[in-house]
N, CA and C atoms as an extended XYZ file, in Angstrom:
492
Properties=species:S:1:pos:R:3:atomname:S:1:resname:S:1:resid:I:1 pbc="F F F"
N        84.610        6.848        4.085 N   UNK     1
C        83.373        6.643        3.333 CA  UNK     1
C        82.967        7.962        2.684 C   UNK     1
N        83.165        7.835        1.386 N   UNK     2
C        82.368        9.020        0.429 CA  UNK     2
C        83.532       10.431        1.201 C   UNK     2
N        84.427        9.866        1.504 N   UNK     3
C        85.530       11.205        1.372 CA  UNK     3
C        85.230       12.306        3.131 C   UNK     3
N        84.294       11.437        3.739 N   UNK     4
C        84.428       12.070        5.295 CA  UNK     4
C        85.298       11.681        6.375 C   UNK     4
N        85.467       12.365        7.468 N   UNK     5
C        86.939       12.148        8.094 CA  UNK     5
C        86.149       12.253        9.078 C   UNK     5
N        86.324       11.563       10.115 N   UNK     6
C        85.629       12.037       11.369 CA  UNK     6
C        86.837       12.144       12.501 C   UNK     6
N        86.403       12.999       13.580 N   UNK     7
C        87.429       12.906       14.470 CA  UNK     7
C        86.816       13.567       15.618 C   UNK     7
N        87.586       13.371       16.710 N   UNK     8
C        86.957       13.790       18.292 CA  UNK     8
C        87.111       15.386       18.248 C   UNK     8
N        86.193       15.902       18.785 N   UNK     9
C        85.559       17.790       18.920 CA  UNK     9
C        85.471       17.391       20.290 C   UNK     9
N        86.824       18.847       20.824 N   UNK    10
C        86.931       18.352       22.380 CA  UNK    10
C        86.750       19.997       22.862 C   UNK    10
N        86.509       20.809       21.693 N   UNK    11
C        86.766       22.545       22.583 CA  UNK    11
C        85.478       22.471       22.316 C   UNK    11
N        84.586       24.002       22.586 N   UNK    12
C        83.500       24.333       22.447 CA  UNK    12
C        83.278       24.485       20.927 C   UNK    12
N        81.686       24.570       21.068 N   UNK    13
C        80.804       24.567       19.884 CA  UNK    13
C        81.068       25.942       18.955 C   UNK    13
N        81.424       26.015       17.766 N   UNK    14
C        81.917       27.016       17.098 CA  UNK    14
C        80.657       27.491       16.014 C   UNK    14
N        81.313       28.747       15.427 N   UNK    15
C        79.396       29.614       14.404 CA  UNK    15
C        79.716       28.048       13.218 C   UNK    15
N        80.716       27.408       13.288 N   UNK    16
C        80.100       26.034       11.858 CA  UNK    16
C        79.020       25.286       12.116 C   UNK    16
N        78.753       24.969       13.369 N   UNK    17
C        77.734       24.333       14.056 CA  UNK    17
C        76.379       25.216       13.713 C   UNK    17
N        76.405       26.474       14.217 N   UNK    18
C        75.040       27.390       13.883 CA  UNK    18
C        74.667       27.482       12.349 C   UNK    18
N        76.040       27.229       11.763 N   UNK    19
C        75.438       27.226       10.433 CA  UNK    19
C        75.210       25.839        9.874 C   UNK    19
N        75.628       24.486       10.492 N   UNK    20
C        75.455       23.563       10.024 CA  UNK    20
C        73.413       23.338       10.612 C   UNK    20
N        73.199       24.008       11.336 N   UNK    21
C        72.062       23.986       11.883 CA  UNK    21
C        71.128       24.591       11.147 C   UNK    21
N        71.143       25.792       10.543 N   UNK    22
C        70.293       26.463        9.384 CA  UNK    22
C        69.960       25.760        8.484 C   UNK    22
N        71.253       25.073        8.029 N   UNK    23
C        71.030       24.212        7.208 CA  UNK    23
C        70.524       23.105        6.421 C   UNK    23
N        70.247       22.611        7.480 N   UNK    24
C        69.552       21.309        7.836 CA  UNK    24
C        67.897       21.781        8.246 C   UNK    24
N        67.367       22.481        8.217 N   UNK    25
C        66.039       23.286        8.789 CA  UNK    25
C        65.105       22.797        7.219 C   UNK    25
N        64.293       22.292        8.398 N   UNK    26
C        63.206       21.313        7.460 CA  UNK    26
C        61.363       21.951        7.301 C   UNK    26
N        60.715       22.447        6.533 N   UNK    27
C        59.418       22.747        6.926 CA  UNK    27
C        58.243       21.412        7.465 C   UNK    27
N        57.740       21.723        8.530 N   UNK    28
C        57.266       21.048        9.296 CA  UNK    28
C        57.369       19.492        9.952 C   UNK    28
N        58.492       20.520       10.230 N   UNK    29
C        59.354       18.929       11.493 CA  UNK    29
C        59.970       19.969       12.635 C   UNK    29
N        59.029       19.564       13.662 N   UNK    30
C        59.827       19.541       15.175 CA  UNK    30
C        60.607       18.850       15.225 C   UNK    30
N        61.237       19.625       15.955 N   UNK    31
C        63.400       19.584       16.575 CA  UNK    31
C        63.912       20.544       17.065 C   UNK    31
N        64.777       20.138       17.771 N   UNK    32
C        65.530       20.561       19.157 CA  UNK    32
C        66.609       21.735       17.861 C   UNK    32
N        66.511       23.114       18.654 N   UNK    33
C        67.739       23.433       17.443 CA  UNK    33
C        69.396       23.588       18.066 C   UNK    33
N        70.394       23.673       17.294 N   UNK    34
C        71.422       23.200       17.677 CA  UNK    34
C        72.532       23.938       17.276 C   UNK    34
N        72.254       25.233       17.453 N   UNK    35
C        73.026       26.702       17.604 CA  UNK    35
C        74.367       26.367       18.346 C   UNK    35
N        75.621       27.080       17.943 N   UNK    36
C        76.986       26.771       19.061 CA  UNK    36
C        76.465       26.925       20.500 C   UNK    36
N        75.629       28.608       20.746 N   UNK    37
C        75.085       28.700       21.633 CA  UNK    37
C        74.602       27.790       22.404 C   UNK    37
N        73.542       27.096       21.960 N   UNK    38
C        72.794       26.094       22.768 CA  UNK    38
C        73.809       24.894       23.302 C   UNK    38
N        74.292       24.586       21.938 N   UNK    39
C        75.396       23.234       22.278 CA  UNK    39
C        76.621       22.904       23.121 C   UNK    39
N        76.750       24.311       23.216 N   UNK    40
C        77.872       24.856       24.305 CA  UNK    40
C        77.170       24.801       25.677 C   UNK    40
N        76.121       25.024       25.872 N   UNK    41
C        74.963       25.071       27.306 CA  UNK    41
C        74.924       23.925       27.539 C   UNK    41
N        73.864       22.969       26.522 N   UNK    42
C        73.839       21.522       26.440 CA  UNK    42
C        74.795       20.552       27.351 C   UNK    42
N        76.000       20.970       26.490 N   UNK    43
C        76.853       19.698       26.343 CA  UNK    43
C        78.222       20.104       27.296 C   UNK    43
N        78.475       21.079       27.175 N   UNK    44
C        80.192       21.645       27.325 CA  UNK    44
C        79.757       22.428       28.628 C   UNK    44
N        78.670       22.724       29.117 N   UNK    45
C        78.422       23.483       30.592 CA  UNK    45
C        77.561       22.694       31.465 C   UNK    45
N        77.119       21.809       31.159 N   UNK    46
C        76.612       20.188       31.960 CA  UNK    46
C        77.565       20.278       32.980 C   UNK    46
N        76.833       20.515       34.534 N   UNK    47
C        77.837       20.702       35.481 CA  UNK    47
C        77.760       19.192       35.932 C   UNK    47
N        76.555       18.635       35.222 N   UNK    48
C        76.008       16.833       35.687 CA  UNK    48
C        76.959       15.758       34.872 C   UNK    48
N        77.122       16.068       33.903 N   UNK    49
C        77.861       14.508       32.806 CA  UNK    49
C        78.450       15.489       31.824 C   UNK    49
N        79.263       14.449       31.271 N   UNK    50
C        80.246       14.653       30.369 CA  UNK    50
C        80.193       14.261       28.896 C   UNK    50
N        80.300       14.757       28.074 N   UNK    51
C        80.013       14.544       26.589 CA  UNK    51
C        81.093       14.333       25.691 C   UNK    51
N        81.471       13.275       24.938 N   UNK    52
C        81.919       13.213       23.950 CA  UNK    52
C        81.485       13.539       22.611 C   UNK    52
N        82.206       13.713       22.021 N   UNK    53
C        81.764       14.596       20.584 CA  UNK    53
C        82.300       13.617       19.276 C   UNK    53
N        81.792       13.235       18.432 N   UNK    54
C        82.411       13.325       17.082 CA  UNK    54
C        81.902       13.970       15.973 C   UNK    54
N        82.714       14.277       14.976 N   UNK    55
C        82.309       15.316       13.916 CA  UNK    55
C        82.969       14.434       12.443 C   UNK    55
N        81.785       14.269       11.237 N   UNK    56
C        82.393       14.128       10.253 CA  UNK    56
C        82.588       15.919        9.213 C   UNK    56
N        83.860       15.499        8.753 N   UNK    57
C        83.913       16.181        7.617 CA  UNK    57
C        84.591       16.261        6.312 C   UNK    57
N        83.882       16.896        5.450 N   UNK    58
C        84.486       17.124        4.004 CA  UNK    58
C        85.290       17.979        3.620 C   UNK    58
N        86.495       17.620        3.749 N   UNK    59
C        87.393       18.801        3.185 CA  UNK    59
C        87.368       19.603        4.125 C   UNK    59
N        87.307       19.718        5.165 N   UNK    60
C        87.204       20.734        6.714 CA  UNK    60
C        86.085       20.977        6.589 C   UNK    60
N        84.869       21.112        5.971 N   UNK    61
C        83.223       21.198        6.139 CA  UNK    61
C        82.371       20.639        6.871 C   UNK    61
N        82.139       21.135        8.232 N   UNK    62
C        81.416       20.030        9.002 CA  UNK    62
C        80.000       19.629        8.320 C   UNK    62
N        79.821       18.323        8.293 N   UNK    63
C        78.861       17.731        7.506 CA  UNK    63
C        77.815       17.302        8.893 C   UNK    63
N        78.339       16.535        9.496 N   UNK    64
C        77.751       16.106       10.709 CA  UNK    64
C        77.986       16.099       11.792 C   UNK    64
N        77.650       15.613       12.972 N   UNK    65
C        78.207       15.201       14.396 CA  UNK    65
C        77.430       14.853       15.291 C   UNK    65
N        78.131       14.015       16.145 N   UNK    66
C        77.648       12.641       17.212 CA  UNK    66
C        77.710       12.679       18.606 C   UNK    66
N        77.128       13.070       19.221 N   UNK    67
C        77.342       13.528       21.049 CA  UNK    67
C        76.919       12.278       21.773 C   UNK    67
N        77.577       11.418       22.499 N   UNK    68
C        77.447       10.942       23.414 CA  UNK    68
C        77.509       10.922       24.897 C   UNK    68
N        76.832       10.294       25.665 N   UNK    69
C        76.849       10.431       27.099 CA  UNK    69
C        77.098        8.855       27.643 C   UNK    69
N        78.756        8.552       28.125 N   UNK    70
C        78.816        7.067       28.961 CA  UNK    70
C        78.664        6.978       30.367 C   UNK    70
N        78.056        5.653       30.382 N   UNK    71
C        78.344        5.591       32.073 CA  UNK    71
C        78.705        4.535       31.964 C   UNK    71
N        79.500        3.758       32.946 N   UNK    72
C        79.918        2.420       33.195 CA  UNK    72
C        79.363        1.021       32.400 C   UNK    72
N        78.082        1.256       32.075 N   UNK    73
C        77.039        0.267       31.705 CA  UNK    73
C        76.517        0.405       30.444 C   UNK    73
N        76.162        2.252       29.945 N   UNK    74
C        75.699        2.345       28.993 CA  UNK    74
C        76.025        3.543       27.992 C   UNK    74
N        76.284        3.621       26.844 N   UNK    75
C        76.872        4.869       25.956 CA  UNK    75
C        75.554        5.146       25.348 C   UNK    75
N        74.842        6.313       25.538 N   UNK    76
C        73.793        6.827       24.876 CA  UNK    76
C        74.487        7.851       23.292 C   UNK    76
N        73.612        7.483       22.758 N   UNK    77
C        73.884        8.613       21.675 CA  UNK    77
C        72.699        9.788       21.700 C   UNK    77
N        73.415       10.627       22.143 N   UNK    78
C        72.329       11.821       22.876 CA  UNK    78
C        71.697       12.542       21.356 C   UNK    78
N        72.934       12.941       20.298 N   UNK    79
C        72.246       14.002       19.276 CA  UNK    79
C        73.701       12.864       18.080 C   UNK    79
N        72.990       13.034       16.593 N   UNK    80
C        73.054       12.501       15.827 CA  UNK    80
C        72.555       13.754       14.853 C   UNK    80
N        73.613       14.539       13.980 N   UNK    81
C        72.497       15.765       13.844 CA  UNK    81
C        73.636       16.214       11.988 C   UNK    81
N        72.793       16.233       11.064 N   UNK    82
C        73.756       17.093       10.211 CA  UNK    82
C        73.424       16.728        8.938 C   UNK    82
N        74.043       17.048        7.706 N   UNK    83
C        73.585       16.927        6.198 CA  UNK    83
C        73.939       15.481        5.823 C   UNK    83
N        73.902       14.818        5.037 N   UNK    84
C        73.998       13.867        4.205 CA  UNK    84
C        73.926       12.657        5.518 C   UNK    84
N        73.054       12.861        6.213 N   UNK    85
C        72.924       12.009        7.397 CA  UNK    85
C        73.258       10.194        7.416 C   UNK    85
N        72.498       10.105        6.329 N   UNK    86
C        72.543        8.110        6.149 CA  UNK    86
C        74.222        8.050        5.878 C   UNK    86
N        74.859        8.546        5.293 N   UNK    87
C        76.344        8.296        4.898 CA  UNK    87
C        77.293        8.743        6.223 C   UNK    87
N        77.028       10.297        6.673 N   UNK    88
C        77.404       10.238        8.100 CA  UNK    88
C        77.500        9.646        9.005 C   UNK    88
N        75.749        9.111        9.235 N   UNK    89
C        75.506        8.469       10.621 CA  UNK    89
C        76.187        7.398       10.795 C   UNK    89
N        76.365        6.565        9.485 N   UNK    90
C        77.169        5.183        9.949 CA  UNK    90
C        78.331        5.321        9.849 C   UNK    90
N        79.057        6.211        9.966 N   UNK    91
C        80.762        6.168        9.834 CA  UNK    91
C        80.925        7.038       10.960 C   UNK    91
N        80.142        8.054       11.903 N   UNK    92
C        79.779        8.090       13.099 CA  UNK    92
C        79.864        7.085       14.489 C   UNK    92
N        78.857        6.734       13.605 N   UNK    93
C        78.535        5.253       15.170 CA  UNK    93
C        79.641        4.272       14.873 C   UNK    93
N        80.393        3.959       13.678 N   UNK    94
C        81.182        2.872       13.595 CA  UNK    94
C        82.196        3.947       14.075 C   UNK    94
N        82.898        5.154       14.722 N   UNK    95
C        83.708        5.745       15.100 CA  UNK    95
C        83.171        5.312       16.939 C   UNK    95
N        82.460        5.517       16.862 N   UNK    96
C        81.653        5.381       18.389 CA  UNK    96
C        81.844        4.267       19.178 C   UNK    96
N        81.358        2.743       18.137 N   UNK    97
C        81.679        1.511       18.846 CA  UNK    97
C        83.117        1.162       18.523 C   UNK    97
N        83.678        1.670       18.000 N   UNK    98
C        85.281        1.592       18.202 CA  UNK    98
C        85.844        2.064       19.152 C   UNK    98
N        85.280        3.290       19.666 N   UNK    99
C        85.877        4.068       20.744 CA  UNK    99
C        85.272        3.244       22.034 C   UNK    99
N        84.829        2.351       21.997 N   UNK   100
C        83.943        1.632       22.922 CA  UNK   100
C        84.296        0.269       23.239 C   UNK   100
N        84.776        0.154       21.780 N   UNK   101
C        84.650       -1.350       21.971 CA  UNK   101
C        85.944       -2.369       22.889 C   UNK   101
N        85.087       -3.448       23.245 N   UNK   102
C        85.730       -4.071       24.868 CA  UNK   102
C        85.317       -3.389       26.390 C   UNK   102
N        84.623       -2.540       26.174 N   UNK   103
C        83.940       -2.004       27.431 CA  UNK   103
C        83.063       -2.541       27.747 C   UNK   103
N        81.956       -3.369       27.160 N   UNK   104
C        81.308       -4.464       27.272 CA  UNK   104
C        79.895       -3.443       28.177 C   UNK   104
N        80.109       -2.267       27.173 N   UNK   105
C        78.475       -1.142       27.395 CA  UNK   105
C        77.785       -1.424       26.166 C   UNK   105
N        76.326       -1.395       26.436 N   UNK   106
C        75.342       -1.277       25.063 CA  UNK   106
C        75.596        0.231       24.888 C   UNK   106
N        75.303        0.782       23.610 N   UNK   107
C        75.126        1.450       23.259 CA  UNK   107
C        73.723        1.709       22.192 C   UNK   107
N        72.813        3.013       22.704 N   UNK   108
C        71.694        3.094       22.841 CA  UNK   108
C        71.572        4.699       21.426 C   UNK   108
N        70.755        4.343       20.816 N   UNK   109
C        70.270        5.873       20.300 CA  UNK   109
C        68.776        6.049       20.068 C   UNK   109
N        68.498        7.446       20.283 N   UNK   110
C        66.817        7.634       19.554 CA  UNK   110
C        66.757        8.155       19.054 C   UNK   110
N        65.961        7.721       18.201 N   UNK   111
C        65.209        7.942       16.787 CA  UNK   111
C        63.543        7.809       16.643 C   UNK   111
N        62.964        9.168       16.259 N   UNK   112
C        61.599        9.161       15.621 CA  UNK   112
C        61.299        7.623       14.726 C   UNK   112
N        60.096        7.547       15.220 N   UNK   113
C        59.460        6.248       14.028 CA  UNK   113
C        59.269        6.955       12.905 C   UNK   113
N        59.731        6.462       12.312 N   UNK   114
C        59.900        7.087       10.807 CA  UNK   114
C        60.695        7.448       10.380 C   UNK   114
N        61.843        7.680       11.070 N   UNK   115
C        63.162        8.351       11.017 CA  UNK   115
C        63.823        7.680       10.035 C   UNK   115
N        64.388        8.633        9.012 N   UNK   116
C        65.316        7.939        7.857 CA  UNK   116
C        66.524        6.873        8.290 C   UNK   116
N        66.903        7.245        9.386 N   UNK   117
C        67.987        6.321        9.549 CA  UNK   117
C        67.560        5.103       10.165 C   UNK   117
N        66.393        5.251       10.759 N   UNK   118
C        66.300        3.493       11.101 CA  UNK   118
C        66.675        2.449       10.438 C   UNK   118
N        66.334        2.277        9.517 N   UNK   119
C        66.530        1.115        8.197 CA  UNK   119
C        68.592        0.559        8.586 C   UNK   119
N        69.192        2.131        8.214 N   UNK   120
C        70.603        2.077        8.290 CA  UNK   120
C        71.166        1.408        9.478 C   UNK   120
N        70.486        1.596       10.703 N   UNK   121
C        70.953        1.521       11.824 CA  UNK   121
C        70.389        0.161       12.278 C   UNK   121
N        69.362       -0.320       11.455 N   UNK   122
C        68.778       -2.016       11.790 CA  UNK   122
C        70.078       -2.766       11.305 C   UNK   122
N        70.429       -2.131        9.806 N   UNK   123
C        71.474       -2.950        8.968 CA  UNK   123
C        72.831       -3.121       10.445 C   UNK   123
N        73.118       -2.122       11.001 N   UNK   124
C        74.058       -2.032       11.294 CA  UNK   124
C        74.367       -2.759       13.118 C   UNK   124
N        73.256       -3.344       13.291 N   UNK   125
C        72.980       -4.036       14.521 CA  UNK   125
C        72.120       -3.589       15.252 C   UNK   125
N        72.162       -2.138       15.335 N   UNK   126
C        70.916       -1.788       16.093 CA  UNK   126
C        69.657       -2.773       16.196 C   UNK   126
N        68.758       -2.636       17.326 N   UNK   127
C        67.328       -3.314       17.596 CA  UNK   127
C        66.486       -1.972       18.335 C   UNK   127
N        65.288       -2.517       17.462 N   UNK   128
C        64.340       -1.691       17.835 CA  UNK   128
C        63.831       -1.706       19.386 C   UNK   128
N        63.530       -0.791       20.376 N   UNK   129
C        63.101       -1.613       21.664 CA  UNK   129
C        61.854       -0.339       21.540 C   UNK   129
N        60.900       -0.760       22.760 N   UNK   130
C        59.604        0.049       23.334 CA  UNK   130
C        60.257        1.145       23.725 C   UNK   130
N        58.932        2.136       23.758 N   UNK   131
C        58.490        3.565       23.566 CA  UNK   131
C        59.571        3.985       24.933 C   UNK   131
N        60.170        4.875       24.874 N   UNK   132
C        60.387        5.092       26.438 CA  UNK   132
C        59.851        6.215       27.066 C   UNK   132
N        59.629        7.333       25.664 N   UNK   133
C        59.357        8.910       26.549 CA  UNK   133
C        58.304        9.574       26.076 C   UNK   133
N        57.109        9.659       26.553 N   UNK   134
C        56.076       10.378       25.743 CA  UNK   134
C        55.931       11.874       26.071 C   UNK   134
N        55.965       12.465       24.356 N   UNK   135
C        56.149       13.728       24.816 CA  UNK   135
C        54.829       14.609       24.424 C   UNK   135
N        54.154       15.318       24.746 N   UNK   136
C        52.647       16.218       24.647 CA  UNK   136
C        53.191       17.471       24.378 C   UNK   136
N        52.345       17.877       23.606 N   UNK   137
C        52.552       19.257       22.885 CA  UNK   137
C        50.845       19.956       23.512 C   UNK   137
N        51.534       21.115       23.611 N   UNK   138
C        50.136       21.791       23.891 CA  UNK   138
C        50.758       23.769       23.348 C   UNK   138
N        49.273       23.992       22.625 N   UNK   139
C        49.360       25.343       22.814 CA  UNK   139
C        47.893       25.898       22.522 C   UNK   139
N        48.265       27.261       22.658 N   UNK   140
C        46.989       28.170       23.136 CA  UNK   140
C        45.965       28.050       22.250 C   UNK   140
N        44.585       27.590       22.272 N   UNK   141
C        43.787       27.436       20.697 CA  UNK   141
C        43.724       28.517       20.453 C   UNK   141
N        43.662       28.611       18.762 N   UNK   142
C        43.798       29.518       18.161 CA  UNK   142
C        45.075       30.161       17.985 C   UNK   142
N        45.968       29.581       18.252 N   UNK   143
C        47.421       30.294       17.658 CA  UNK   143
C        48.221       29.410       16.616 C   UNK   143
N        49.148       30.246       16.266 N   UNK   144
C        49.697       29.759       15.010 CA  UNK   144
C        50.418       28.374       15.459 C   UNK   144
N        50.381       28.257       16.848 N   UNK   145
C        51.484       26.609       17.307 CA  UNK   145
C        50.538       25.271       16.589 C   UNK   145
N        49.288       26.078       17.336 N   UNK   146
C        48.003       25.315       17.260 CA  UNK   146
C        48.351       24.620       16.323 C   UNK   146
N        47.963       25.704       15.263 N   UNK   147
C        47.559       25.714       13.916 CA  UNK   147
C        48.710       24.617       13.404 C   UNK   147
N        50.026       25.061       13.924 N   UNK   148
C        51.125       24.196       13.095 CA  UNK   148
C        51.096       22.778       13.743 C   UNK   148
N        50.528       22.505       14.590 N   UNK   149
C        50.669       21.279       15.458 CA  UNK   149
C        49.042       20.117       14.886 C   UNK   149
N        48.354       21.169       14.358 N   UNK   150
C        46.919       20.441       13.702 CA  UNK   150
C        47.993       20.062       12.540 C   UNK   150
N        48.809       20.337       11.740 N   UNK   151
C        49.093       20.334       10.159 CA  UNK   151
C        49.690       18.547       10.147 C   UNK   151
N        49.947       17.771       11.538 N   UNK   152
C        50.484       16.505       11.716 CA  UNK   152
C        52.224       17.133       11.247 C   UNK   152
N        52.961       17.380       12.267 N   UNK   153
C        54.085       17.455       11.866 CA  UNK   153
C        55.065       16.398       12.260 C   UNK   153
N        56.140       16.544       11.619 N   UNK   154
C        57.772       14.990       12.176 CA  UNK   154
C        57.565       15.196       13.335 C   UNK   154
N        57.954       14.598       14.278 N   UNK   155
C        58.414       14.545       15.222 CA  UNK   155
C        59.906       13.650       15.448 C   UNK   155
N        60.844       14.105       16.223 N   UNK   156
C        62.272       14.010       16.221 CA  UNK   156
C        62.470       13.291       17.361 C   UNK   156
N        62.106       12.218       17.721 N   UNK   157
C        62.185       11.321       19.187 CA  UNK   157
C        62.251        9.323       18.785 C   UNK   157
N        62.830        9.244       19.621 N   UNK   158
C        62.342        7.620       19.624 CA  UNK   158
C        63.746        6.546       20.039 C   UNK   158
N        63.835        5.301       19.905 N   UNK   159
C        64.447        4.318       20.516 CA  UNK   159
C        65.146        3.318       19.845 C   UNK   159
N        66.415        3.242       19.777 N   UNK   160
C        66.748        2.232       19.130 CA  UNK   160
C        67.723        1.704       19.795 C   UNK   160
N        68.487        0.528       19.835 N   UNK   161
C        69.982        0.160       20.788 CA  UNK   161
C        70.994       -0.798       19.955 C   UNK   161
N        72.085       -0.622       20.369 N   UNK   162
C        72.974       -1.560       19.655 CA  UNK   162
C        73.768       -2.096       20.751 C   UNK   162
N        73.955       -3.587       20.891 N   UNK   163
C        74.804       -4.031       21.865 CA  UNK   163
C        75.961       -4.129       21.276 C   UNK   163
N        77.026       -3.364       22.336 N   UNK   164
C        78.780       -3.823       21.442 CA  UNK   164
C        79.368       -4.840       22.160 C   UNK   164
């Protein structure tokens, strides 16, 4: 689709990742950031679970990539993260429930209300389900968090599932 290749990322998180992360940096939207550093902590030093990875790309350009977490019952899509996202995400997850499919696990992702990809991901079977995680922000009055947290910013959370 539109000339991306996706394929399984099985070593650690490399500087394309830190820079695919700059990249993508939005003014006033909270989100988790997603440095090799961090993603390597995250995902690849989890002494608890195990992560699968997929990565689309252009011409060797990482554009995007897809981290999951399975258990017997259920494949979460933990991070969903990168440029030209709506064209990514679904040649992603259709890499995902392939790698899945006949295991007879739902597979689960979240997404902010409002989130651009909902729409994509209704088309694509996903269902919307209830709230699961409420998250509170707090900071010191009078500081600049404050200040940025009065301005109503994105927020990067929320619920969606697809049964395979």
């Amino acid at each position: 689709m539109n000339g991306l290749e996706v394929s399984d990322h099985t070593g650690a998180f490399g500087e394309e990742f830190s820079q695919l992360d700059a990249s993508v940096k939005k003014p006033n939207t909270i989100r988790g950031r997603r440095t090799a550093t961090l993603l390597n902590w995250r995902y690849r030093e989890d002494p608890l679970h195990q992560y699968r990875v997929w990565t689309a790309r252009r011409q060797g350009e990482l554009i995007a990539f897809a981290i999951v977490c399975a258990t017997s019952e259920v494949v979460t899509v933990v991070d969903l993260f990168g440029t030209e996202l709506q064209d990514a995400a679904i040649i992603l997850l259709a890499a995902i429930v392939e790698s899945f499919k006949g295991a007879q696990q739902s597979i689960e992702a979240y997404l902010a209300p409002g989130n651009e990809l909902i729409g994509s991901l209704l088309k694509t079977g996903f269902r919307l389900r209830s709230k699961s995680a409420q998250v509170v922000a707090y900071a010191r009055p009078q500081s600049e968090m404050a200040g940025f947290l009065q301005g109503s910013p994105r927020w990067a959370f929320g619920k969606a599932e697809l049964l395979a």
